[in-house]
TIVO-322067 format. One record per residue: y, x, z of N, C-alpha, C in turn; residue in one letter. Coordinates in nm, 2 decimals, decimal comma, padded with zeros to 4 digits. Each point is the difference from the previous one (the first is absolute). Layout:
N
((Y X Z) (Y X Z) (Y X Z) A) ...
***
This chain:
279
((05,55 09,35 13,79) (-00,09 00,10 -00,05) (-00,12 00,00 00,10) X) ((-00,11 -00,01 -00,06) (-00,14 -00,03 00,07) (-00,01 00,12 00,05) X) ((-00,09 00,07 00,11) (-00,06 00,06 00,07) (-00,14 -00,04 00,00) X) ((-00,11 00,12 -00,03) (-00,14 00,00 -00,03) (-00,02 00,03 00,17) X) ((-00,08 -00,05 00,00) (-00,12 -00,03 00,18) (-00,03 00,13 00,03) X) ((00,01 00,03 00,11) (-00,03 00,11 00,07) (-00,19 00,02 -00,04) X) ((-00,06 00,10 00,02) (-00,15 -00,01 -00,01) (-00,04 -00,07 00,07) X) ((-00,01 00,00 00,10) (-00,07 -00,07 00,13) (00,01 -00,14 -00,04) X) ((00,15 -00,01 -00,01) (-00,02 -00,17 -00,05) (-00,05 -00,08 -00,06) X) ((-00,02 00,07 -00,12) (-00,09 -00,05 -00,12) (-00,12 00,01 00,03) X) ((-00,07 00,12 00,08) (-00,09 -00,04 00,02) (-00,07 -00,08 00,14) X) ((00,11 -00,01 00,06) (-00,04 -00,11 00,12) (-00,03 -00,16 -00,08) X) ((00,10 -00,03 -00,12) (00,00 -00,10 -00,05) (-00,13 -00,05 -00,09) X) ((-00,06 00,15 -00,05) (-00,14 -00,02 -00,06) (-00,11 -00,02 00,05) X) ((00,01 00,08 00,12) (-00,04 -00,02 00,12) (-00,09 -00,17 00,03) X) ((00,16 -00,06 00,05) (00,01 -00,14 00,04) (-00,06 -00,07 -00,09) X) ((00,04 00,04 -00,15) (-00,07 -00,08 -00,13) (-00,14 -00,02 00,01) X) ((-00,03 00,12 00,04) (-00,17 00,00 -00,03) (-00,05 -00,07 00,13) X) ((00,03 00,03 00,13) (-00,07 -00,11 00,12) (00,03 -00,10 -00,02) X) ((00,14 -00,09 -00,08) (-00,01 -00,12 00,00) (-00,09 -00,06 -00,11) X) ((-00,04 00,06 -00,12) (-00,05 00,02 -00,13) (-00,17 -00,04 00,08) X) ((-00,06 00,14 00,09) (-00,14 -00,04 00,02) (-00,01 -00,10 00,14) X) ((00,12 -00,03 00,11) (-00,08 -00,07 00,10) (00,04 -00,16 -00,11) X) ((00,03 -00,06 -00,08) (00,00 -00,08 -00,06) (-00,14 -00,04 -00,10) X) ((-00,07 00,13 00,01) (-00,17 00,01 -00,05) (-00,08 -00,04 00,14) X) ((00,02 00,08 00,09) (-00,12 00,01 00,12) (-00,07 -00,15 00,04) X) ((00,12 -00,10 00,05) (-00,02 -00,08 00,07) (-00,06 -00,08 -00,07) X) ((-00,03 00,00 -00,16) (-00,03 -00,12 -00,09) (-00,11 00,03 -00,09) X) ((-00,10 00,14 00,07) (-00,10 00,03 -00,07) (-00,19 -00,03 00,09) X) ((-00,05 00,02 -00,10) (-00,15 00,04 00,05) (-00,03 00,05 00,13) X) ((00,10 00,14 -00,04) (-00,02 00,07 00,13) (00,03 -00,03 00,15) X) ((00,14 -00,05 -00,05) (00,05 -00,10 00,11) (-00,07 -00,07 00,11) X) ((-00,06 -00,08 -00,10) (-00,10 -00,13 00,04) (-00,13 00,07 00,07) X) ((00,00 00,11 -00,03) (-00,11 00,03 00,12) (00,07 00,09 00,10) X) ((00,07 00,02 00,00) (00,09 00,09 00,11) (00,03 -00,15 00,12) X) ((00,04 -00,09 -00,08) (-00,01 -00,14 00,09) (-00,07 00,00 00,09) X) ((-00,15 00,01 -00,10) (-00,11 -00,05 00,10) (-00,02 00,12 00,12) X) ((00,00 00,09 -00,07) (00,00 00,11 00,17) (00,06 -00,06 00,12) X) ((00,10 -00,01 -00,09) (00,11 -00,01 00,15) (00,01 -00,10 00,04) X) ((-00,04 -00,13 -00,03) (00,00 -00,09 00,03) (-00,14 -00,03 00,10) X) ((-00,09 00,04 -00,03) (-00,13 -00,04 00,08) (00,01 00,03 00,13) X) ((00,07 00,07 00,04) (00,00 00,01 00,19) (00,09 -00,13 00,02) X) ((00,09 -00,01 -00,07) (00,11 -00,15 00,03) (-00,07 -00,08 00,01) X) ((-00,06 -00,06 -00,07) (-00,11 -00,09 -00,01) (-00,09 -00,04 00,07) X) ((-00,10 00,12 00,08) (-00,07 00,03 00,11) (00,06 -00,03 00,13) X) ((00,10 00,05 -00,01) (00,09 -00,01 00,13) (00,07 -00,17 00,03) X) ((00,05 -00,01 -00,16) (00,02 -00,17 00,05) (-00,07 -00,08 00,00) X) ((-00,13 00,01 -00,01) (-00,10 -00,08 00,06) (-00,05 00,01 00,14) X) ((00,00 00,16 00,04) (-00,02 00,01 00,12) (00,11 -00,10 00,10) X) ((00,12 -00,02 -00,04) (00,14 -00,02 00,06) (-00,01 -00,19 00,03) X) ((-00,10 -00,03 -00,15) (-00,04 -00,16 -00,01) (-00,06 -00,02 00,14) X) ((-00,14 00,05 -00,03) (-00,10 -00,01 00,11) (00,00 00,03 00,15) X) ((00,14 00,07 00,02) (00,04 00,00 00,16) (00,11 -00,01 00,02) X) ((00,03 -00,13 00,02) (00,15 -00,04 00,01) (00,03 00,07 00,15) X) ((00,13 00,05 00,00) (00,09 00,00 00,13) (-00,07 00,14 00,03) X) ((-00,15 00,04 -00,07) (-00,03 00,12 00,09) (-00,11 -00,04 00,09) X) ((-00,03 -00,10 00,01) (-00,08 -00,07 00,13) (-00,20 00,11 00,02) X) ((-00,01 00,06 -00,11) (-00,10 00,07 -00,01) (00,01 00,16 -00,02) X) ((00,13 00,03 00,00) (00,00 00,13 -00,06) (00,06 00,09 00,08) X) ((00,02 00,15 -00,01) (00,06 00,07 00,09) (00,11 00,07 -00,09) X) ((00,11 00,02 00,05) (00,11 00,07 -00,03) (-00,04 00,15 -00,05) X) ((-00,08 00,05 00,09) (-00,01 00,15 00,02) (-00,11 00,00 -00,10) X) ((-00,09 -00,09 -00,01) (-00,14 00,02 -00,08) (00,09 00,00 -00,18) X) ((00,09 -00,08 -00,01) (00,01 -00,11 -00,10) (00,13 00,16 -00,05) X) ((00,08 00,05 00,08) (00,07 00,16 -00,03) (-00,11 00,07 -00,10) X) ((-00,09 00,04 00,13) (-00,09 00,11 -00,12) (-00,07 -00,04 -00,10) X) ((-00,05 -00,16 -00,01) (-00,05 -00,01 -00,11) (00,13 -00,01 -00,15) X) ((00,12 -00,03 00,01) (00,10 -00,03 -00,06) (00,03 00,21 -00,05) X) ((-00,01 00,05 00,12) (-00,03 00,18 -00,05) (-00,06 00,04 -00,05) X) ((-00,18 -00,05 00,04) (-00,08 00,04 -00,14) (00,02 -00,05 -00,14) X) ((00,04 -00,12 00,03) (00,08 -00,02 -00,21) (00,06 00,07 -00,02) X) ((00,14 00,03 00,02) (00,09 00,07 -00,03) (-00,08 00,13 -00,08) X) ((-00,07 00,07 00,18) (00,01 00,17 -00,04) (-00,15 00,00 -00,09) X) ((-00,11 -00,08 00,02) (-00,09 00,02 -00,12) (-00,02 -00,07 -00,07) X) ((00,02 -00,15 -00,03) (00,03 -00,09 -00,11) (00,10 00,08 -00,12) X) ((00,15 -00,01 00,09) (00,09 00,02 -00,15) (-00,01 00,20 00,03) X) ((00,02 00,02 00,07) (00,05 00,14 -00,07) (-00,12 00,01 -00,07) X) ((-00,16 00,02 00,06) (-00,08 00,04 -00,05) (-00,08 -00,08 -00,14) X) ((00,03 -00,13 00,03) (-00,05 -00,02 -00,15) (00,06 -00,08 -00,07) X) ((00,08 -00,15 00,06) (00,15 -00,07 -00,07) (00,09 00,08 -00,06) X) ((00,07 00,12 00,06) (00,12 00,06 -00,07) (-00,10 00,09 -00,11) X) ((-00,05 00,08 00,08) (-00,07 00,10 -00,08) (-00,06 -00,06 -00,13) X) ((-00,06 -00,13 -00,05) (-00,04 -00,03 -00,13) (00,09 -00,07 -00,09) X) ((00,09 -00,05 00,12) (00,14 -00,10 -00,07) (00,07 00,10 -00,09) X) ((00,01 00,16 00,08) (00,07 00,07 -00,07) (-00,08 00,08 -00,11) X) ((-00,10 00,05 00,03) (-00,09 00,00 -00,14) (00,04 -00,08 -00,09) X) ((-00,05 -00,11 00,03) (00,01 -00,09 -00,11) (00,12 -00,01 -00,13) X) ((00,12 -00,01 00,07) (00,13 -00,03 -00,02) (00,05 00,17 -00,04) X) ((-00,02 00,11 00,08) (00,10 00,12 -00,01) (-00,06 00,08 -00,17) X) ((-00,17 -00,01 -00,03) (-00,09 00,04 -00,07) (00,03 -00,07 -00,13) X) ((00,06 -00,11 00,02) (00,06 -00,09 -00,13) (00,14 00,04 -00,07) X) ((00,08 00,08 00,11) (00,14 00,03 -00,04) (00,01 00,04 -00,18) X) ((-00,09 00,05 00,00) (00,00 00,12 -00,15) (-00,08 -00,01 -00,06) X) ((-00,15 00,00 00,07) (-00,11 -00,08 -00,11) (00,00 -00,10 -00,03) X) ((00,07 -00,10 00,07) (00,03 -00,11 -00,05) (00,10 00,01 -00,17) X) ((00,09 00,00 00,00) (00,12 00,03 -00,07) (-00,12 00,11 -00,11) X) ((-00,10 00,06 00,04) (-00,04 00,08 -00,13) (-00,12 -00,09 -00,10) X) ((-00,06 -00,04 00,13) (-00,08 -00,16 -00,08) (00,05 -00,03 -00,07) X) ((00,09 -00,10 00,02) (00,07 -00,08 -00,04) (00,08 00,07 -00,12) X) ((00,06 00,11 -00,04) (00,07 00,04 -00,12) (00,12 00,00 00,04) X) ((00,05 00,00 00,11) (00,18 -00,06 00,05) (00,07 00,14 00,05) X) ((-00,10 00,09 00,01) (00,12 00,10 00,11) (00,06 00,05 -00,09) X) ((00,01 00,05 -00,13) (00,08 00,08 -00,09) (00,17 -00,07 -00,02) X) ((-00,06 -00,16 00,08) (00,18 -00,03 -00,03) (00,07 00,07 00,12) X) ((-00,05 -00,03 00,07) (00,07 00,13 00,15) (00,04 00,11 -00,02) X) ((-00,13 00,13 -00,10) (00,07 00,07 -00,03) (00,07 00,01 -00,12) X) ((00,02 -00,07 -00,07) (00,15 -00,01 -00,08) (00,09 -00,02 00,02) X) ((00,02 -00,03 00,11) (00,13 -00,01 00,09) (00,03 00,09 00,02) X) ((00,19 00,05 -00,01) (00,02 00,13 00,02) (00,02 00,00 00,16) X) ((-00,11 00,02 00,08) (-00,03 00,05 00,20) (-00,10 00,06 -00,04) X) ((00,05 00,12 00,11) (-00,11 00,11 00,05) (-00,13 -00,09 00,01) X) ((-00,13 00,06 00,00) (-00,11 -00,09 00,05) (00,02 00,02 00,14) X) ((00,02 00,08 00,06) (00,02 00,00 00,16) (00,03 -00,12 00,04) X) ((00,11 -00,10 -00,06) (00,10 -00,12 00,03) (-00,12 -00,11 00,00) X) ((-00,15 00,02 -00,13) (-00,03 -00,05 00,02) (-00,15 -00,03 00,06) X) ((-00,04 00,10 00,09) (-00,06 00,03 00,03) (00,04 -00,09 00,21) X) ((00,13 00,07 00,02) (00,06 -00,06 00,09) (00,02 -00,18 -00,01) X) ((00,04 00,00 -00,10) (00,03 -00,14 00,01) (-00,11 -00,08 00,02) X) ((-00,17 00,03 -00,07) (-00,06 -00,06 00,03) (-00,07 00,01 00,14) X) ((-00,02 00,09 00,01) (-00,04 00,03 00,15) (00,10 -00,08 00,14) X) ((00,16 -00,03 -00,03) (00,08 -00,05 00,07) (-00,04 -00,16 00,00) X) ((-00,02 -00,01 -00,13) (-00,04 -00,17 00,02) (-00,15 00,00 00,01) X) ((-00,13 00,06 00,02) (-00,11 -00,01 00,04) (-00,01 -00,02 00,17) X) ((00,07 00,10 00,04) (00,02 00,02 00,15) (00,09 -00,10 00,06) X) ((00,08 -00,09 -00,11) (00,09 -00,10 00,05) (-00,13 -00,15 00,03) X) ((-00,06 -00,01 -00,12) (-00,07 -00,11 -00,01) (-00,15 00,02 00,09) X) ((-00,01 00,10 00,00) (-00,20 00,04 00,15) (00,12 -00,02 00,11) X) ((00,10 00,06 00,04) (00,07 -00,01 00,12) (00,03 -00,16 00,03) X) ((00,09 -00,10 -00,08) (00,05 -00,12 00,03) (-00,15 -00,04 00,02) X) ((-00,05 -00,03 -00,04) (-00,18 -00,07 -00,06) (-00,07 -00,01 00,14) X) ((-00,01 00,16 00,08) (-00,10 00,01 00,12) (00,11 -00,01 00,08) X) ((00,08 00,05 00,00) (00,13 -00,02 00,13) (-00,03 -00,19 00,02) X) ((00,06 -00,06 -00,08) (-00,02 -00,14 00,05) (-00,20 -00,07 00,02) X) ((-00,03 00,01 -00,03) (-00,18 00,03 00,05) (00,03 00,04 00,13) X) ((00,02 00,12 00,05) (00,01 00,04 00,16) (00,09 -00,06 00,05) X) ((00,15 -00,05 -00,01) (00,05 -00,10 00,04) (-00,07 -00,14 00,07) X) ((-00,05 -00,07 -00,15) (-00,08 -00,13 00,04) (-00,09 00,04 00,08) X) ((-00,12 00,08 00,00) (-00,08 00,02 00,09) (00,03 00,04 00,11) X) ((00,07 00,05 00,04) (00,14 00,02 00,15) (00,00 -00,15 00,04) X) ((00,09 -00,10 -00,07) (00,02 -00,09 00,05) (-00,07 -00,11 00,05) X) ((-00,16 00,01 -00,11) (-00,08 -00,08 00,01) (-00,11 00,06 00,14) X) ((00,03 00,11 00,03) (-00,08 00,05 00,05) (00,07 -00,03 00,17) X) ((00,14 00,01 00,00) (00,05 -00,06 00,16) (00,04 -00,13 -00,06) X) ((00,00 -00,04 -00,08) (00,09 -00,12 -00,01) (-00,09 -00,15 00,10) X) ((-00,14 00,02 00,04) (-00,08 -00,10 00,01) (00,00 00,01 00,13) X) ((00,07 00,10 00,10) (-00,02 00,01 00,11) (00,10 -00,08 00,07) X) ((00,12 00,00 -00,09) (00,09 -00,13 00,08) (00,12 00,12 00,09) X) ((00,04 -00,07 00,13) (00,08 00,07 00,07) (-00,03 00,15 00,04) X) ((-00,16 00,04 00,06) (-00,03 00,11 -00,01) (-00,01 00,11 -00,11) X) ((-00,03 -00,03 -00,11) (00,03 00,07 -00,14) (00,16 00,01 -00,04) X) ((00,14 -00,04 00,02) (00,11 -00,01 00,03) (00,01 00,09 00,14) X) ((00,02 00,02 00,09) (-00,03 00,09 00,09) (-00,06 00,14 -00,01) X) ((-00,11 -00,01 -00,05) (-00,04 00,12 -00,10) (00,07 00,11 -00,08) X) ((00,07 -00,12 -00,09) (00,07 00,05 -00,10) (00,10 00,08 00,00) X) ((00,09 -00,10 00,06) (00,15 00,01 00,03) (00,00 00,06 00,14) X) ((-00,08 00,01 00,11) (00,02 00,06 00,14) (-00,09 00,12 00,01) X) ((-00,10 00,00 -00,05) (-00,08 00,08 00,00) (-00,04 00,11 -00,15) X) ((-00,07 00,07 00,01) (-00,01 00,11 -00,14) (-00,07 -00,03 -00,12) X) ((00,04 -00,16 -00,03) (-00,01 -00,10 -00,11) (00,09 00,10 -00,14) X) ((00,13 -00,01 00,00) (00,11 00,07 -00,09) (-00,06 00,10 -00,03) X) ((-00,01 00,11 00,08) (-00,03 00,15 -00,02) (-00,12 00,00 -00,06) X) ((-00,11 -00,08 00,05) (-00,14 -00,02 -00,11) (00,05 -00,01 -00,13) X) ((00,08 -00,16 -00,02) (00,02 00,01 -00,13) (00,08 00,12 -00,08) X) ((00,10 00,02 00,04) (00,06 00,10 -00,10) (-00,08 00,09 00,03) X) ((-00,13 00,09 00,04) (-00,04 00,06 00,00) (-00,12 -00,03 -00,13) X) ((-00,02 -00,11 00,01) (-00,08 -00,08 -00,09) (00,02 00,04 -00,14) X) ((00,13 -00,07 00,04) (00,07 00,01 -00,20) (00,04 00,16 -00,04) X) ((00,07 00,10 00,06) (-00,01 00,10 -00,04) (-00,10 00,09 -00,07) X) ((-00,09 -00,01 00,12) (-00,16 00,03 -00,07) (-00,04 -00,08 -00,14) X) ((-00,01 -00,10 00,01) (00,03 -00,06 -00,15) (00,06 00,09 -00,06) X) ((00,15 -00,06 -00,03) (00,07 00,07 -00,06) (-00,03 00,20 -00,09) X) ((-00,01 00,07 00,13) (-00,06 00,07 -00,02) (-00,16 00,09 -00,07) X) ((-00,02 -00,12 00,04) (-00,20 -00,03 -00,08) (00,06 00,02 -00,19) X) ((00,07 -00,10 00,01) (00,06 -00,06 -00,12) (00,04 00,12 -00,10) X) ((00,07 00,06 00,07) (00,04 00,17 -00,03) (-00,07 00,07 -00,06) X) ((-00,05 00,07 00,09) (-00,10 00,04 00,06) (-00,14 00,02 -00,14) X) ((-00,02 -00,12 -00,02) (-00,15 00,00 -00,08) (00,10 -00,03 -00,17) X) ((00,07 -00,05 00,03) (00,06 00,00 -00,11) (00,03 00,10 -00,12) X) ((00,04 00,11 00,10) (00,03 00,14 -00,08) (-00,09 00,07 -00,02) X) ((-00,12 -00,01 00,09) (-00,11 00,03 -00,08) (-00,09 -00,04 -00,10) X) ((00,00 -00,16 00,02) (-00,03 -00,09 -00,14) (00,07 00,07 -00,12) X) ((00,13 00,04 00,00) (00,10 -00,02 -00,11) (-00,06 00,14 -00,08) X) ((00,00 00,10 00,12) (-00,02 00,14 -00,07) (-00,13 00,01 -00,07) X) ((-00,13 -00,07 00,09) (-00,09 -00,01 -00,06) (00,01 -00,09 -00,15) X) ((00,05 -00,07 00,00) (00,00 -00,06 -00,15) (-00,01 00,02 -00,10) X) ((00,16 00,13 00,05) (00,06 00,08 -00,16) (-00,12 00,11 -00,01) X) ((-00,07 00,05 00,06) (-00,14 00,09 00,04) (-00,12 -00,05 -00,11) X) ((-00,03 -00,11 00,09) (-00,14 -00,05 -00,08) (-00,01 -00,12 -00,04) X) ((-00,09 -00,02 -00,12) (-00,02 -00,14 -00,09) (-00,01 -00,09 00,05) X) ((-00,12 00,06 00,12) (-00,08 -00,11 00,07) (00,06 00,04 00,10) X) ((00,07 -00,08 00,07) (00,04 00,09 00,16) (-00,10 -00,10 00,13) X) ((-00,10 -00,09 -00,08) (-00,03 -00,02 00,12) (-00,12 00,08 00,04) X) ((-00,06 00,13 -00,07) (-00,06 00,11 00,09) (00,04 00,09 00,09) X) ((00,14 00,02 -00,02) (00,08 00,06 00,06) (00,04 -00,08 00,17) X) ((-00,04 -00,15 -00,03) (00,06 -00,09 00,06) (-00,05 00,00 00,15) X) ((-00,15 -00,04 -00,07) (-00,13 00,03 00,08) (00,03 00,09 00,09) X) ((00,02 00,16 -00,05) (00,02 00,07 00,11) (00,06 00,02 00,09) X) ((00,12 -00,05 -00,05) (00,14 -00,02 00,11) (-00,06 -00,07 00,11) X) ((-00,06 -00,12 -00,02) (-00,03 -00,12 00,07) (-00,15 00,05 00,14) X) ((-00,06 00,08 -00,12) (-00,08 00,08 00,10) (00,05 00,13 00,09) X) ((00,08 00,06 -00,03) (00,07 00,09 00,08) (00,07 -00,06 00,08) X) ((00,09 -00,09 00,02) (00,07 -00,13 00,09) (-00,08 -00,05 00,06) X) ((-00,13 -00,09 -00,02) (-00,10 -00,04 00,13) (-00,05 00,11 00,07) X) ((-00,06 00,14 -00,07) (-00,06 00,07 00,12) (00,10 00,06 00,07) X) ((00,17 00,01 -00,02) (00,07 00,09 00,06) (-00,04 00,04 00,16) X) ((-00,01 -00,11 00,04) (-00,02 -00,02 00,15) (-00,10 00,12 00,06) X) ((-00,08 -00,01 -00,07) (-00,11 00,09 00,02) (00,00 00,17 -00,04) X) ((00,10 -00,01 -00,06) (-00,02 00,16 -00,02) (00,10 00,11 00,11) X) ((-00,03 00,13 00,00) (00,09 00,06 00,04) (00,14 -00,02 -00,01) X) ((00,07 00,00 00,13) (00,10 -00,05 00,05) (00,10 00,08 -00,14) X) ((00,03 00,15 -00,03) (00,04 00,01 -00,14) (00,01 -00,09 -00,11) X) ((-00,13 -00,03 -00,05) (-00,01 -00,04 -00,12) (00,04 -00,13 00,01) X) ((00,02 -00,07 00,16) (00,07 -00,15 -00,01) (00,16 00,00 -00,08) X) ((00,04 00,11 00,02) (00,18 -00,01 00,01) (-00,01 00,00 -00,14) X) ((-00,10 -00,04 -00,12) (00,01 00,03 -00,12) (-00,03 -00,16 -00,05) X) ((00,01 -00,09 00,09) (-00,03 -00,13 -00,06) (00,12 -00,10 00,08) X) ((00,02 -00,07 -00,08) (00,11 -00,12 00,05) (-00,03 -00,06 00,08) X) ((-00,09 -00,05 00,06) (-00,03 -00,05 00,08) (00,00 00,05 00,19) X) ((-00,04 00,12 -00,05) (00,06 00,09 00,14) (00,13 -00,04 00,05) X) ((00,08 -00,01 -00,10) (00,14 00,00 00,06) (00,04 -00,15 00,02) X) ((-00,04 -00,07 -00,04) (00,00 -00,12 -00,03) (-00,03 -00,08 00,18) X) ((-00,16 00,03 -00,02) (-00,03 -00,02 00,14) (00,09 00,04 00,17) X) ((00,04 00,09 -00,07) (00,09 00,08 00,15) (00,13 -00,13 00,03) X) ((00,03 -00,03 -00,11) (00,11 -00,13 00,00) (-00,04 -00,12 00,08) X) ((-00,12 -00,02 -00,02) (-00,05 -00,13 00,07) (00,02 -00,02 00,12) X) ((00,03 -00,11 00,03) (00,04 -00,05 00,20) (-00,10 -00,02 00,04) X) ((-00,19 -00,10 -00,07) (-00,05 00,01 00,09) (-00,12 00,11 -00,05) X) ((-00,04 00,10 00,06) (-00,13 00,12 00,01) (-00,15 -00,08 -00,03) X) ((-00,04 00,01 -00,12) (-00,16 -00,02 -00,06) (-00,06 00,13 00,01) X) ((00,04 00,08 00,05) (-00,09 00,11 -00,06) (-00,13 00,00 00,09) X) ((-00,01 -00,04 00,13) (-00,10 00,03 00,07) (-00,11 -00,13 00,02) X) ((00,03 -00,10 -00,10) (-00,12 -00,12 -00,01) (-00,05 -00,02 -00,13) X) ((-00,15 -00,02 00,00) (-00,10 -00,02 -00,06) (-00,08 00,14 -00,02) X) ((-00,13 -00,07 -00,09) (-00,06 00,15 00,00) (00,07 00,11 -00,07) X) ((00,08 00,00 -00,12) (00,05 00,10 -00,05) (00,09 00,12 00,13) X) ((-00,01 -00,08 00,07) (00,07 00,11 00,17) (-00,01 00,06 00,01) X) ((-00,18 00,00 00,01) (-00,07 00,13 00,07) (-00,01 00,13 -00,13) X) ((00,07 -00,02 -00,15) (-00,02 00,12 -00,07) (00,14 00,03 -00,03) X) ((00,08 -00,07 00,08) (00,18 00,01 -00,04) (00,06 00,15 00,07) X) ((00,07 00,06 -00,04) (-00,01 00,14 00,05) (00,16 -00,03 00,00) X) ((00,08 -00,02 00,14) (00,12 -00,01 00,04) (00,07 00,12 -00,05) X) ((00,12 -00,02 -00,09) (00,11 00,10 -00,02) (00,12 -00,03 00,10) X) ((00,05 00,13 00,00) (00,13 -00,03 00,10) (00,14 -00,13 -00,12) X) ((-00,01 -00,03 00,09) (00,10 -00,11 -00,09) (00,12 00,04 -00,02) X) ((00,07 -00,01 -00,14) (00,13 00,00 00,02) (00,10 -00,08 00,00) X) ((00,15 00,02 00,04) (00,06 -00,09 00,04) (00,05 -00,07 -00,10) X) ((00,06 -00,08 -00,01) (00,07 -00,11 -00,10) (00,11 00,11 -00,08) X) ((00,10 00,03 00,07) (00,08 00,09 -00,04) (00,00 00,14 -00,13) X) ((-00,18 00,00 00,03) (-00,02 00,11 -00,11) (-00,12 -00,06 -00,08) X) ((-00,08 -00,13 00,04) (-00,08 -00,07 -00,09) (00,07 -00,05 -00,08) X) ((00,16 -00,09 00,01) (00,09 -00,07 -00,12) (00,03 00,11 -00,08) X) ((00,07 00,08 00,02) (00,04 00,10 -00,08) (-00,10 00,08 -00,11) X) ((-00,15 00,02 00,11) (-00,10 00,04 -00,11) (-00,02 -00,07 -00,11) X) ((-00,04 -00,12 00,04) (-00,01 -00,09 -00,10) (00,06 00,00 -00,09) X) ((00,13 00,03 -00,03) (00,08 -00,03 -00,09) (00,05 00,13 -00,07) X) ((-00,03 00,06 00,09) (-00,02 00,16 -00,10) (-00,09 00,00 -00,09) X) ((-00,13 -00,02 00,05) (-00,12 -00,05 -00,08) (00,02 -00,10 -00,12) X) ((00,09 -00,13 00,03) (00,01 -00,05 -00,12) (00,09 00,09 -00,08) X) ((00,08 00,03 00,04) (00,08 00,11 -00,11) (-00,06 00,09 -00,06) X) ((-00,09 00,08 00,07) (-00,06 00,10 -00,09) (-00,07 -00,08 -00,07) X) ((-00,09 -00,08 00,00) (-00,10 -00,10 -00,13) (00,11 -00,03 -00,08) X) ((00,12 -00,06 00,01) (00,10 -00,09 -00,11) (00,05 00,17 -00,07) X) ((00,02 00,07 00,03) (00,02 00,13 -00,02) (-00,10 00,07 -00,11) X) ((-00,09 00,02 -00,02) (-00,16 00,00 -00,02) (00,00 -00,10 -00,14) X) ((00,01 -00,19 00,06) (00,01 -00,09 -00,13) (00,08 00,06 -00,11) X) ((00,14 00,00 00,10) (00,07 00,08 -00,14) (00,02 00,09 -00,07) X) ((-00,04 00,13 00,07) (-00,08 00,11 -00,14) (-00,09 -00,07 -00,05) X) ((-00,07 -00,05 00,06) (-00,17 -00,06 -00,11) (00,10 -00,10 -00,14) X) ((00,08 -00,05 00,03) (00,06 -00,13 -00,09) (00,08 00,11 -00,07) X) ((00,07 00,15 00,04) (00,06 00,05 -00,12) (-00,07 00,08 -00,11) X) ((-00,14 00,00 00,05) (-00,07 00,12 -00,07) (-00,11 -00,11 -00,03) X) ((-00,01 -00,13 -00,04) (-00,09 -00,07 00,00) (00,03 -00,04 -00,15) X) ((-00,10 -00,03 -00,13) (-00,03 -00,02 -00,13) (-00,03 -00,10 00,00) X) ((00,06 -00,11 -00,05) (-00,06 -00,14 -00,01) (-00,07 -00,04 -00,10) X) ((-00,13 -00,04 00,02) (-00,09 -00,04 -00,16) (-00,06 -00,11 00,07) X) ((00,04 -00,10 -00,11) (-00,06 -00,15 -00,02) (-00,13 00,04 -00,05) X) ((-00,05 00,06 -00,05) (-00,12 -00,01 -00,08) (-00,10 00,09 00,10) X) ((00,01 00,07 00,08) (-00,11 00,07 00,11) (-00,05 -00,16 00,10) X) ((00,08 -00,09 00,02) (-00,03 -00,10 00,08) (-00,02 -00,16 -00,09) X) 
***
């Protein structure tokens, strides 16, 4: 005699349906292909840098650290993740409404919540694998040219902790802009006016009252970093230092914050009317 699935089950299994369903979209689209190029172009840079000085013979460890920091913290968080996920998070559902395809999702008997989750799980799966290996390669390419001293570095010195400090932030970027892409979506037609201002509220963070920082991703983001940008180039002299917080309550924020936006998606996706014919 059969026994019917507990709730949870079923819907863990719809769940799974739907992230294997969309990361089997991500990696083989448009969007993709320029999420590539983001992330790809410091690789790039970097392994040419790596060509043109074999062994290291020109370059400095300590110079060649902070320049490998300024990629990370203002290349990708600030404009690699942040458009990769635009791009990609803003397509979850306007995509699918372009196109005429989402109504088979909701004919499926799952909550929209399931699917609202699911796609967001495989959006954040495919920006996370995508820039995680980008900061990888650029890691490698970035000591790899130094020979024995770059090994030393790595392995004996605060090489490791850079990196996973590296990829977290990643990881977290990934999050992070994600749940805001996603909520913005179900919101507006065009989300890229909305987009705009995110993007402009994230570069001037720095600059505003030490308050109004703790309201942008990047504040918390930055506190994670091993090596400190804050006090070079001109943008310095109008940077208004907030007390930093520690890792311990910047991870956790973060993720409360994504929760409240995926929280947010999914009232918006239950009380949300689909018409093909407005778009």
């Amino acid at each position: 005699m059969s026994t019917a699935r507990p709730d949870w089950q079923k819907r863990f299994v719809q769940l799974r349906a739907v992230v294997t369903i969309e990361l089997r979209r991500y990696f083989f689209t448009r969007q993709a292909l320029a999420i590539y190029l983001l992330a790809l172009a410091p690789v790039v840079i970097i392994g040419l840098h790596a060509i043109t000085s074999p062994l290291g013979r020109h370059c400095n460890i300590a110079e060649d650290t902070e320049i490998l920091a300024g990629i990370v913290q203002l290349f990708y968080v600030h404009l690699g993740i942040f458009f990769g996920c635009l791009i990609l998070f803003t397509w979850l559902f306007r995509g699918e409404i372009v196109q005429r395809s989402l109504h088979y999702y909701l004919l499926a008997p799952m909550k929209r919540d399931i699917i609202v989750l699911g796609k967001f799980i495989a959006g954040a799966v495919t920006t996370s694998l995508i820039f995680c290996t980008a900061v990888l390669l650029s890691f490698i390419f970035m000591y790899g040219h130094f020979g024995p001293k770059g090994e030393q570095f790595v392995f004996d010195g605060p090489g490791l902790h850079h990196l996973g400090a590296y990829l977290l932030i990643t990881v977290l970027a990934c999050f992070g802009y994600g749940a805001v892409f996603l909520a913005i979506s179900l919101i507006f037609r065009n989300p890229m006016v909305p987009g705009a201002f995110v993007f402009g509220w994230e570069s001037i963070s720095g600059v505003l009252p030490a308050t109004l920082q703790k309201f942008s991703i990047t504040f918390y983001l930055k506190n994670l970093a091993p090596v400190d940008l804050s006090g070079k180039g001109l943008l310095s002299l109008f940077t208004v230092v907030a007390q930093p917080v520690p890792a311990y309550i910047a991870i956790p924020g973060l993720f409360l914050f994504v929760g409240f936006m995926l929280f947010f998606a999914c009232w918006r996706m239950r009380t949300m009317q689909i018409s093909y014919a407005k778009d």
